[in-house]
N, C-alpha and C positions, 0 to 999 in steps of 0.2 A: 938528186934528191935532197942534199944538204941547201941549196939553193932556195929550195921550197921550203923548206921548212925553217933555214932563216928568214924566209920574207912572214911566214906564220907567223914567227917569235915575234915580228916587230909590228904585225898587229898586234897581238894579244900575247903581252909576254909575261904575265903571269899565268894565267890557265888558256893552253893556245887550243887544247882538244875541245872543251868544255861550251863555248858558246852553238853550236849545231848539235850538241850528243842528244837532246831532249827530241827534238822530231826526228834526226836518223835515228835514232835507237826506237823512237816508237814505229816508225817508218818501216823499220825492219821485223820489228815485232809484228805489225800486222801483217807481212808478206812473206816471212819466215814460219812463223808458229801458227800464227791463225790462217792462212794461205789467200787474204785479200788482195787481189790484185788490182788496185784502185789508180787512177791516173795521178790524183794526189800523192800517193804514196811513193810514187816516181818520181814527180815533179819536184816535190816540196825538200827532199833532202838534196837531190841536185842545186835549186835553190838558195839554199843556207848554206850551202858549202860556197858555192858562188860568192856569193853576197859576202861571205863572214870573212873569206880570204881575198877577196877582189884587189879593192886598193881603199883606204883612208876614208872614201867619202862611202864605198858601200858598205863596210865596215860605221858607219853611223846609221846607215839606213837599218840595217839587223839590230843595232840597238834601239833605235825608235820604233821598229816593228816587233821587238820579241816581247813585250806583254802580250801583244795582241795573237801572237805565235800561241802562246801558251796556254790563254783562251781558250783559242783553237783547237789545240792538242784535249784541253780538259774536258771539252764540246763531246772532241770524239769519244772519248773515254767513257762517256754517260749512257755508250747505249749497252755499256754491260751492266747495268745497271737500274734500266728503264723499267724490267718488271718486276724489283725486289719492293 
């Protein structure tokens, strides 16, 4: 486990948890609390977990994709919203 989590540090050694927390944590929130069981919601934290710890170059790809991540997340977030 120390293995793993020194290869973490040395992507992301100031905030190593922090780049994935925003879609697994909403990830979670829709399959946890709201009880949606969506393919996305599966896929997409496996994913960024993937990507964000992979190695250096996927590690660029999460940074060049996570505006568009975010987007996304706030896309989802509109339909609690839709009929206020």
């Amino acid at each position: 486990m120390t293995r793993l989590w020194q290869h973490m540090r040395t992507l992301w050694p100031r905030w190593t948890l922090l780049p994935p927390a925003p879609i697994v944590l909403w990830c979670a929130y829709c399959i946890v609390l709201r009880g949606e069981r969506r393919w996305e919601h599966i896929f997409l934290p496996l994913l960024i977990i993937g990507l964000a710890y992979g190695n250096a170059t996927s590690k660029k790809l999460v940074i060049g994709l996570y505006p568009l991540a975010l987007v996304g997340l706030a896309y989802d977030a509109m339909r609690f919203v839709k009929n206020v």
